[in-house]
Legacy VTK file of the C-alpha trace (Angstrom):
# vtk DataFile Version 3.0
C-alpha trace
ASCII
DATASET POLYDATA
POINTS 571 float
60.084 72.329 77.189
62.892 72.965 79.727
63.350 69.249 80.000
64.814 68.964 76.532
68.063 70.114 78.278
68.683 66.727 79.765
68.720 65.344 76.171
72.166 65.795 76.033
73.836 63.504 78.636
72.993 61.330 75.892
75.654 62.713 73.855
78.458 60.974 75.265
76.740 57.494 74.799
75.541 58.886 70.917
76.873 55.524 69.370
75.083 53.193 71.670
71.676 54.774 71.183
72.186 54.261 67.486
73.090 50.670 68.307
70.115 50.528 70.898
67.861 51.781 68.026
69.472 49.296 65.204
68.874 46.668 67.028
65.347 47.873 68.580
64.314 48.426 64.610
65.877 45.513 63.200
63.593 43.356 66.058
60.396 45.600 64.844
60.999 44.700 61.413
61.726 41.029 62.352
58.398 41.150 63.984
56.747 42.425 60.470
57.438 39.248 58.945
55.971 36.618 60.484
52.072 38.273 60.197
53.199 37.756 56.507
54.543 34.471 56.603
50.992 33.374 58.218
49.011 34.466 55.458
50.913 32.983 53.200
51.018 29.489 55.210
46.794 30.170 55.180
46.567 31.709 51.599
49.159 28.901 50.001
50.220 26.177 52.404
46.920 25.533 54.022
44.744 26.048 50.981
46.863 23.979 48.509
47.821 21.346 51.190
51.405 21.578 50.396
53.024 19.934 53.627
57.009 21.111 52.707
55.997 24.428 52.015
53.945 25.061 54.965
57.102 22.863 57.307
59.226 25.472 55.600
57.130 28.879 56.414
56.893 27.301 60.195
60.624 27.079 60.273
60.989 30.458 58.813
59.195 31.726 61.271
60.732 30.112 64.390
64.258 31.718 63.387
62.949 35.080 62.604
61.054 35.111 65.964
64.669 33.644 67.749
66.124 36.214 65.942
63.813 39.051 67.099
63.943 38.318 70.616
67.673 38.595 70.269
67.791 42.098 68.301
65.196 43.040 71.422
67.143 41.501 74.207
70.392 43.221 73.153
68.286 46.660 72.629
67.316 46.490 76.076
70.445 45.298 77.574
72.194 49.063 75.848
69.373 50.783 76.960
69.881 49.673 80.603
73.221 50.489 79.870
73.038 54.106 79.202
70.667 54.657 81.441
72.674 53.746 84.403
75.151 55.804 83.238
73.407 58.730 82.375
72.142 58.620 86.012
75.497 58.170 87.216
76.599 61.495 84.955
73.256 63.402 85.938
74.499 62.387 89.928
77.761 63.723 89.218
76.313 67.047 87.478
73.914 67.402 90.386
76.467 67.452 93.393
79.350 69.350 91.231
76.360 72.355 91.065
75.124 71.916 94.811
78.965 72.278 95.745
78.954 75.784 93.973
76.214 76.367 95.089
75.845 79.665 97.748
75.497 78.732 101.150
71.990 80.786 101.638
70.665 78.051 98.820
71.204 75.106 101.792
69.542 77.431 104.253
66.395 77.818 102.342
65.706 73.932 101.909
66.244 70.987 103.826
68.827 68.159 103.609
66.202 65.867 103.402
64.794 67.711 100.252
68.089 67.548 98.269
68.509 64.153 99.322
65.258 62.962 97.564
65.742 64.914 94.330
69.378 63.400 93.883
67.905 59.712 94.443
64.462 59.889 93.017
64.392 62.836 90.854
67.310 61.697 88.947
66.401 57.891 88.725
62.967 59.323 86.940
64.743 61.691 84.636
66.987 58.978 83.841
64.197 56.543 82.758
62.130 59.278 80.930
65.224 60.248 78.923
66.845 57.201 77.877
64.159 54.718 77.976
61.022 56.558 77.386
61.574 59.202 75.267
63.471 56.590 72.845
60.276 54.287 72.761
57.803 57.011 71.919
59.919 58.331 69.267
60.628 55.304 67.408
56.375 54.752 68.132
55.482 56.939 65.169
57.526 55.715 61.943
56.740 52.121 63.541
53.270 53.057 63.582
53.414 54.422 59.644
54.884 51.014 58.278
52.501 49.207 59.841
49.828 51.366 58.348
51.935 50.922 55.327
51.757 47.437 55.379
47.887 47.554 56.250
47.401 49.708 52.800
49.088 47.224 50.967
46.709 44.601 52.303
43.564 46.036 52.401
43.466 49.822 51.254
39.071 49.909 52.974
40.650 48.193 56.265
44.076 50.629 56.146
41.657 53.746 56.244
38.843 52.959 58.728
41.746 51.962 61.096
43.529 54.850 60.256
40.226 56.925 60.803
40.021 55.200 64.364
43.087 55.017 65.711
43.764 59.207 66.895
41.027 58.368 69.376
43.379 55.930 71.404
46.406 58.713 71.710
44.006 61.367 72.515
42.933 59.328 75.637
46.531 59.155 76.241
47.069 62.956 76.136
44.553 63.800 78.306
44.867 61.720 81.129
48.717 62.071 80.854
48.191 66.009 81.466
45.807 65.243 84.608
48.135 62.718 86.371
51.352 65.011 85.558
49.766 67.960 88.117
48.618 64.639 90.779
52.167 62.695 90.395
53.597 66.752 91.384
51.779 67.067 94.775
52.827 63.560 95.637
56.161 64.203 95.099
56.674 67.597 96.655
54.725 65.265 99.794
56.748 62.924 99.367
60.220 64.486 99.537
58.597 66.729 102.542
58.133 62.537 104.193
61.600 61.804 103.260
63.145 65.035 105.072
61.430 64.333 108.132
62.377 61.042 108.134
66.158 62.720 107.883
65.453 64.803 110.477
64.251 62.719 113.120
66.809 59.817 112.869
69.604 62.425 112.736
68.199 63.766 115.908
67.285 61.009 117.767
68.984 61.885 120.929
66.776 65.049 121.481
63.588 62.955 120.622
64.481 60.214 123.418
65.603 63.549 125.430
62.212 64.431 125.552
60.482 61.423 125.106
59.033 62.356 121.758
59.233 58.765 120.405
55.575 58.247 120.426
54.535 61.222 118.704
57.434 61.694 116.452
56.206 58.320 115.063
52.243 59.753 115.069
53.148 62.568 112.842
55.524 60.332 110.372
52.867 57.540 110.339
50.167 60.403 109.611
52.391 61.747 106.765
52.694 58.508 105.459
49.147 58.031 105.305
48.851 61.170 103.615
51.003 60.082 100.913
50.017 57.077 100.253
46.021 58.583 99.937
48.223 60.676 97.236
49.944 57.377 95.510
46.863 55.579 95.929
44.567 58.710 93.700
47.532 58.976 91.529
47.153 54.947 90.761
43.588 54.834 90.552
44.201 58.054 87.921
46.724 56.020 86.103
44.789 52.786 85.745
41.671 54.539 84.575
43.555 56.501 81.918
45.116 52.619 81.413
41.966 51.166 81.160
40.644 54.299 78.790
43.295 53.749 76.269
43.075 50.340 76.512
39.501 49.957 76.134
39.430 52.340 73.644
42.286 50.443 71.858
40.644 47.117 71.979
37.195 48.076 70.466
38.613 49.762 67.696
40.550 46.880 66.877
37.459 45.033 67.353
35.974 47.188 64.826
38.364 46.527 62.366
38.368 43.149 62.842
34.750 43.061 62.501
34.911 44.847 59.339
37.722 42.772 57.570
35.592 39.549 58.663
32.467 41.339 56.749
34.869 41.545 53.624
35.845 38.275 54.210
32.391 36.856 53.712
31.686 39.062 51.139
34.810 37.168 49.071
36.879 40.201 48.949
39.731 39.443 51.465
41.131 36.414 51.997
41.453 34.495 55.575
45.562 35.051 55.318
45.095 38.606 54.497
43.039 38.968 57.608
44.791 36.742 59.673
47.925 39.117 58.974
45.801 42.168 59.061
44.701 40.892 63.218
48.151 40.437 63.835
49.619 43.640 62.462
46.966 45.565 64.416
47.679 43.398 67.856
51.684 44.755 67.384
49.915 48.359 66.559
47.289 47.907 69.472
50.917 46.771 71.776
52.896 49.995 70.726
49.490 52.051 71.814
49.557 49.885 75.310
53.142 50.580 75.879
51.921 54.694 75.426
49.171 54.076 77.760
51.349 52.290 80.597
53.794 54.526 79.942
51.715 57.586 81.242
52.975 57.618 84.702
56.544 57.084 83.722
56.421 60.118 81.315
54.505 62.342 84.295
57.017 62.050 86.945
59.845 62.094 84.427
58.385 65.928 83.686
57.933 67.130 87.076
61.736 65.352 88.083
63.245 67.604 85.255
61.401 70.646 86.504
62.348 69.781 90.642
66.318 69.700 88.957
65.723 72.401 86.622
65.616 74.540 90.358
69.181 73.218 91.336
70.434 73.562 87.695
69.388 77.283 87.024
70.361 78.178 90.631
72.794 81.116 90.528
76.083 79.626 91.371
78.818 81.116 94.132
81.768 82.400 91.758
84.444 82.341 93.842
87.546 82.650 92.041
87.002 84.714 89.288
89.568 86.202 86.910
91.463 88.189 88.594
91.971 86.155 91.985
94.897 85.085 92.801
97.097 83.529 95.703
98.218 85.057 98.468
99.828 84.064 101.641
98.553 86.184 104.505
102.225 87.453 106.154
100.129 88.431 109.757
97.127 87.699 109.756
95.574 91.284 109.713
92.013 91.716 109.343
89.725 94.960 108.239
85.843 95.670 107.900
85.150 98.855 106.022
82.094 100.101 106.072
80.262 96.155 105.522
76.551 96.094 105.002
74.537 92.424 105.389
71.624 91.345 106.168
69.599 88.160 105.379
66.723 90.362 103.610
65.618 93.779 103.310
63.654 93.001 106.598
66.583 91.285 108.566
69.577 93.939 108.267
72.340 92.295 110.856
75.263 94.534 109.676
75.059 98.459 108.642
78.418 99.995 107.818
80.506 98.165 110.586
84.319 99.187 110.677
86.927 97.925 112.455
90.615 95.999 112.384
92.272 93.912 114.276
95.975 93.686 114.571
97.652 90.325 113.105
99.179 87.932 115.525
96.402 88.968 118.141
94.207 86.976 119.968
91.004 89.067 120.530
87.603 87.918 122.017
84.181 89.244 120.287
81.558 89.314 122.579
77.445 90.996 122.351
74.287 90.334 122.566
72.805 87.414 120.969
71.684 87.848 117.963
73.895 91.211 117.780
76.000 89.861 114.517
79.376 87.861 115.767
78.048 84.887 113.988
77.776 86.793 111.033
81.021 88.663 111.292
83.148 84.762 110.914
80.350 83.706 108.358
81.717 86.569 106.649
85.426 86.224 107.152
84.957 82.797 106.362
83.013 83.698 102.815
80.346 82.149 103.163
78.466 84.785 103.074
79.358 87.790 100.799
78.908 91.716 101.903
76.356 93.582 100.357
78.331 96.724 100.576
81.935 97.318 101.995
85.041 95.069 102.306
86.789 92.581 104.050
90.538 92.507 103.574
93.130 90.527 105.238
96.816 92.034 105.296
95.435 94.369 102.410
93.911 91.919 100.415
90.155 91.918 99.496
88.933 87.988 100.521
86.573 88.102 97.460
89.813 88.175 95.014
92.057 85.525 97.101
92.174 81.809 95.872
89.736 79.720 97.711
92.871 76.896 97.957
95.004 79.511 99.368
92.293 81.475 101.255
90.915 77.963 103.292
94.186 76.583 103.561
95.556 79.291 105.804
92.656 79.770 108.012
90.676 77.558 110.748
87.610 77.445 112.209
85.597 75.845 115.001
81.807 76.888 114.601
79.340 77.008 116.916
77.852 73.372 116.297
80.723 71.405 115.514
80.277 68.563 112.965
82.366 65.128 112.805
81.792 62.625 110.477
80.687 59.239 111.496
84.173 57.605 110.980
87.361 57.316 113.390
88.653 60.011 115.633
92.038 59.820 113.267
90.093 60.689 110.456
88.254 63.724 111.872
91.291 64.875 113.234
92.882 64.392 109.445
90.074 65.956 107.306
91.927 69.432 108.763
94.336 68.418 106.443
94.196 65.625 104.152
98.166 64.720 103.774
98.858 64.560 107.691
101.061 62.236 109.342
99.797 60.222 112.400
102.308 62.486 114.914
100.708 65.365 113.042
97.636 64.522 114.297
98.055 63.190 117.773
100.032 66.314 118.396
96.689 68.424 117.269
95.184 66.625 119.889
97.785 66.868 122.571
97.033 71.238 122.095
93.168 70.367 122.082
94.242 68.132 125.611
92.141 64.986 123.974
94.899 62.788 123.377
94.579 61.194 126.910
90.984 60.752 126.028
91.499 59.154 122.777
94.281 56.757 124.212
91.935 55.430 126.973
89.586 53.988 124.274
89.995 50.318 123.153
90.781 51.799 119.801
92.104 54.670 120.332
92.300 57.119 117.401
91.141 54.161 115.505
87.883 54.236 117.025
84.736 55.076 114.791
82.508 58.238 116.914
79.063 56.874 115.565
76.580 59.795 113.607
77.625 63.089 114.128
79.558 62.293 117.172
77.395 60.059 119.137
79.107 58.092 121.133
81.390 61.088 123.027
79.918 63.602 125.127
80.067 67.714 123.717
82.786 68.375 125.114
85.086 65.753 123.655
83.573 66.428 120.325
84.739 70.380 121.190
87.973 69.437 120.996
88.368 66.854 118.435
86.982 69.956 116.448
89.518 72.144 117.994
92.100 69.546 116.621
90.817 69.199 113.448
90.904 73.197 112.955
94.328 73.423 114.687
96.165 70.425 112.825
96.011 73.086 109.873
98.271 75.722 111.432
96.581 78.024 110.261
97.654 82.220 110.210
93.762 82.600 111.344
92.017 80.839 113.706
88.287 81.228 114.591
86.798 79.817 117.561
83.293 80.428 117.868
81.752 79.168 121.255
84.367 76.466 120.554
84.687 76.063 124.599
80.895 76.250 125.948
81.308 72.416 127.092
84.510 72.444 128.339
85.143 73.362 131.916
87.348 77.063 132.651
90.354 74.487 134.115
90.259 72.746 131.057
89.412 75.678 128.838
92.803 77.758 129.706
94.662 74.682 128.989
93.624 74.606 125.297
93.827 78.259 124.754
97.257 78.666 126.903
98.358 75.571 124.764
96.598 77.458 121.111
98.852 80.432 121.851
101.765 79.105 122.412
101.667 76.809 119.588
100.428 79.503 117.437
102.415 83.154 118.563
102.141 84.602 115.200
98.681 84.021 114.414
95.744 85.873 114.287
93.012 84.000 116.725
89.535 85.258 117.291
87.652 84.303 120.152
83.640 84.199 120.230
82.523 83.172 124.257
79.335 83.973 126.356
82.465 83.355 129.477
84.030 85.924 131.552
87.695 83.643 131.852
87.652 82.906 128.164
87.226 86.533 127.411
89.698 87.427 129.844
92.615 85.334 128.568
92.487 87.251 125.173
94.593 90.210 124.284
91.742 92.533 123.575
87.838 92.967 123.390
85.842 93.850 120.183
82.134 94.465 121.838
79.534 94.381 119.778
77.479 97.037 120.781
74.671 97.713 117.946
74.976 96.844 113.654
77.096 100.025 113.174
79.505 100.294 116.339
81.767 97.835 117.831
84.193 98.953 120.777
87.667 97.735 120.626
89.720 98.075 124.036
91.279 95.515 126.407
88.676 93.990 129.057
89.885 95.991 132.244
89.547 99.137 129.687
86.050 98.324 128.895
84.772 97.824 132.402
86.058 100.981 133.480
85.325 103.189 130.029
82.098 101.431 128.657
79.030 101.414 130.502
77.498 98.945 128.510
80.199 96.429 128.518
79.534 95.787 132.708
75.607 95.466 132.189
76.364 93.184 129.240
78.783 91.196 131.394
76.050 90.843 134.471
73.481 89.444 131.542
75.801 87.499 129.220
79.004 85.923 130.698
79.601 83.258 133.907
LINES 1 572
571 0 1 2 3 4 5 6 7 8 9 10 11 12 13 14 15 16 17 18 19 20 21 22 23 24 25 26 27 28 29 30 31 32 33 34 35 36 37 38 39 40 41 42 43 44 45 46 47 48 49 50 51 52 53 54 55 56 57 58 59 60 61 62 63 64 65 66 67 68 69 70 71 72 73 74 75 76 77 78 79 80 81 82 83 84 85 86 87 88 89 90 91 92 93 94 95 96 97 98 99 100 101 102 103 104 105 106 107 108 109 110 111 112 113 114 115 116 117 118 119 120 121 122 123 124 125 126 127 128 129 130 131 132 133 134 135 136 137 138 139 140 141 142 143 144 145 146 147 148 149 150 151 152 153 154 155 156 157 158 159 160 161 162 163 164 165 166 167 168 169 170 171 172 173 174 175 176 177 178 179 180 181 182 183 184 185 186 187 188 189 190 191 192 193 194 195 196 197 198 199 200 201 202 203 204 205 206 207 208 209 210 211 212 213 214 215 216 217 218 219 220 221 222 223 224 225 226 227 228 229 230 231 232 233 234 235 236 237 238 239 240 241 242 243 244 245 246 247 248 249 250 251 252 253 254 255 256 257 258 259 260 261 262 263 264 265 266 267 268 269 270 271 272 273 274 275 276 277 278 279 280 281 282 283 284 285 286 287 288 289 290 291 292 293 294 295 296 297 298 299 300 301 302 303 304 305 306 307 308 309 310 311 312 313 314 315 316 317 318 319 320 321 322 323 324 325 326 327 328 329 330 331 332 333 334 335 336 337 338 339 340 341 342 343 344 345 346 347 348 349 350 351 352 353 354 355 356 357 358 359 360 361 362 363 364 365 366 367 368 369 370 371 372 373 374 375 376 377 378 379 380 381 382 383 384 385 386 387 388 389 390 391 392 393 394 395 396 397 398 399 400 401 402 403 404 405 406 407 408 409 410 411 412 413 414 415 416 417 418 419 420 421 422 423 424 425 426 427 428 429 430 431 432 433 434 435 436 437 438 439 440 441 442 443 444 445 446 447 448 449 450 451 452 453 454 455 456 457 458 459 460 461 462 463 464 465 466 467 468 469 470 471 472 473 474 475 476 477 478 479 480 481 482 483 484 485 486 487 488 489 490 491 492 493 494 495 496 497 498 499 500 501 502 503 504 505 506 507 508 509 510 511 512 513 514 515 516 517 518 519 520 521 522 523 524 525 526 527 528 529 530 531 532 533 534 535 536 537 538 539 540 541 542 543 544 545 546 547 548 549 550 551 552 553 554 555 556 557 558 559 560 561 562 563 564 565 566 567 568 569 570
């Protein structure tokens, strides 16, 4: 029942739906009256040859059927309405919760996957609530008066169809629960398709890199069979519970009819009275096709609310809670005491690690891979949050700072940058949204890409293609470095920010970083020996507990783990 929730996004739209259902009714009750009208125009115009009355009854009956189609036409026109913007609402619901959502929760599923449940997944629990779930609810007080109307007719024939009739819905609810479990595995397949499908043309360059074309396609084409084997069961599933219902529906109306053309002949019904009675049972036997035919719409509307259900329930990332507040950092100052993480009881990364380093500094954090320095800016950078221990900058614990002061003040260049597929002006901008043009080409003067950038036809105007596809690494290195730098921020993080750029190059931008930046705090993460060496001081990362802190001559001469590490690690 955890799909009643999505009931109310109909709320806002509250006096549509009662227009939606006016208008639906006032076209079912339209439709009531013309069955009527023909037994009457059998009974009384046709019997007793009476040519006006039986001109009038047509005539009657032409304007109550314009009439209904109008009420209906208008019904569904609101219904379409709401429905498009109840998606729209559900869309917006969706991505305000993924964007609270911790940063662990993107880990564990794909892109892909999120991707298919904000397209499909809300487009079915769209339909289910404000289209389907309307129609079967008005189904049962539409299906009373017309039994109401049957009784008044003919009580024998009112009974024996009532007697009949449970079988049809039955049909209905037991297919419906088989093809709800099959429409789940072809969705969970399908959104599995749709990630890959993400993947692949988001990494194209590494497929053609290793010639992969072929056999990416294989596997895709062989998951696409697979799911369409799926679609196909879940159709042939859906048409026999169809064809069930259906059948089922059609010989118990033949039944009926059979049985009110037996009281016919035996001169206790009259031809009108059936006539009406065929045609009141053809609009019941139509509200029992559109349950029927509904069945599939109905399943996947139930497993979509479930698959959003996960992202709705999810624990959100609280990060300004009651008592944060701003605060400007005055240098930049940071302190681990005694932080604990790991990524699972199994995968501890961090046990007690303590350390500062001075504001204003620029320090270089070198180890092992794998031995945590990834972790350590994931952690300065909150996304991640300690399991025990702190993290304070000039004093202050990060978990009780402002996230619009907090991200304003600090920059970061990971290890994989990102730029959007849109100009270099704009990448360079998204640092900081209210930039001026000599704002940013000065960013990229300290990054040294503004030669670069001026050598292109369009210069900063020029759109970089899908994550940066039309520059080489290194050029999207420092459009990255420019986008963290145009912040000025009191803390800047580069993490393997220079691999692609060569040393000449490389103690250009940091020579041109410090100077631009004197009083700010700027950590260095580098696998090189003259990026390490340019930096004021070395944090080594010995094991999850210890970190040495010293300058680089220091370390070579004191630490006799630092030199092996050095022969291993750094060019």
């Amino acid at each position: 029942m955890r799909h009643i929730k999505f009931y109310r996004y109909l709320l806002p739209y509250w006096k549509k739906e009662i227009l939606i259902w006016s208008f639906s009714s006032a076209g079912f009750l339209l439709g009531l009256i013309n069955p009527y009208l023909t037994k009457i125009i059998i009974d009384k115009a046709y019997a007793d040859r009476n040519l006006k009355l039986f001109l009038t009854l047509i005539i009657l009956a032409g304007i109550v059927f314009i009439l209904g189609n109008i009420m209906n036409a208008l019904s569904l026109y609101l219904s379409r309405y709401v429905k498009t913007r109840m998606s729209f609402d559900l869309n917006l619901k969706i991505f305000k919760k993924l964007r609270y959502l911790p940063y662990r929760f993107f880990q564990d599923t794909s892109t892909g996957a999120h991707l298919y449940k904000v397209t499909h997944d809300i487009e079915n629990v769209s339909q289910y609530v404000s289209d389907i779930i309307p129609q079967i609810i008005l189904l049962m007080p539409e299906t009373l008066l017309i039994f109401g109307i049957l009784l008044y007719l003919n009580v024998k024939v009112a009974l024996f169809s009532l007697l009949l009739m449970p079988f049809v819905y039955l049909a209905s609810y037991f297919f419906m629960r088989y093809l709800k479990k099959a429409i789940k595995i072809w969705m969970e397949d399908a959104q599995h398709i749709f990630g890959k499908a993400q993947e692949i043309l988001s990494h194209m360059q590494l497929v053609k890199a290793f010639g992969r074309e072929s056999s990416q396609a294989r596997n895709y084409i062989a998951g696409l069979m697979r799911n369409t084997r799926l679609k196909l069961a879940n159709i042939k599933l859906e048409l026999t519970g169809s064809f069930a219902c259906d059948t089922t529906g059609r010989i118990i109306l033949g039944l009926i009819i059979g049985y009110g053309a037996y009281e016919v002949l035996k001169g206790r019904m009259t031809l009108g009275t059936l006539s009406a009675i065929v045609l009141y049972l053809s609009q019941l036997s139509r509200l029992q096709y559109l349950v029927s035919h509904s069945l599939q719409q109905i399943s996947a509307g139930l497993v979509s609310c479930e698959r959003l259900n996960i992202i709705l329930d999810a624990q959100g990332e609280l990060r300004d809670g009651k008592l944060s507040r701003d605060f400007m950092f005055p240098e930049g100052a940071i302190v681990f005491k005694d932080v604990t993480f790991g990524y699972g009881p199994d995968r501890m990364v961090l046990k007690g690690l303590n350390f500062s380093i001075r504001g204003g500094s620029c320090v270089g954090l070198v180890g092992p891979s794998g031995c945590g320095k990834t972790t350590i800016v994931n952690l300065i950078l909150r996304l991640f949050n300690p399991l025990k221990g702190q993290i304070l900058i000039d004093g202050a614990d990060i978990k009780l700072i402002k996230s619009g002061s907090f991200y304003t003040q600090i920059g970061a260049v990971l290890q994989e940058p990102f730029l959007w597929d849109d100009t270099i002006e704009n990448n360079i901008r998204y640092g900081r949204q209210e930039a001026v043009f000599e704002e940013i080409r000065q960013a990229a003067q300290v990054a040294c890409i503004d030669d670069f950038i001026n050598s292109l036809p369009d210069g900063y105007k020029m759109i970089i293609g899908e994550n940066a596809c039309k520059i080489s690494e290194g050029q999207k290195q420092r459009i990255a470095i420019a986008r963290a730098i145009i912040k000025r921020p009191k803390l800047l993080i580069l993490d393997e920010a220079l691999s692609s750029i060569d040393s000449e190059l490389e103690a250009d931008i940091i020579a041109n970083i410090r100077n631009m930046f004197k009083a700010s705090t700027i950590i260095v993460i580098s696998h090189r020996l003259s990026t390490i060496s340019q930096t004021d001081s070395v944090y080594f990362l010995s094991a999850s507990d210890k970190i040495e802190t010293d300058t680089h001559e220091s370390l070579l001469r004191n630490n006799s783990q630092y030199p092996a590490y050095l022969a291993h690690q750094l060019q």
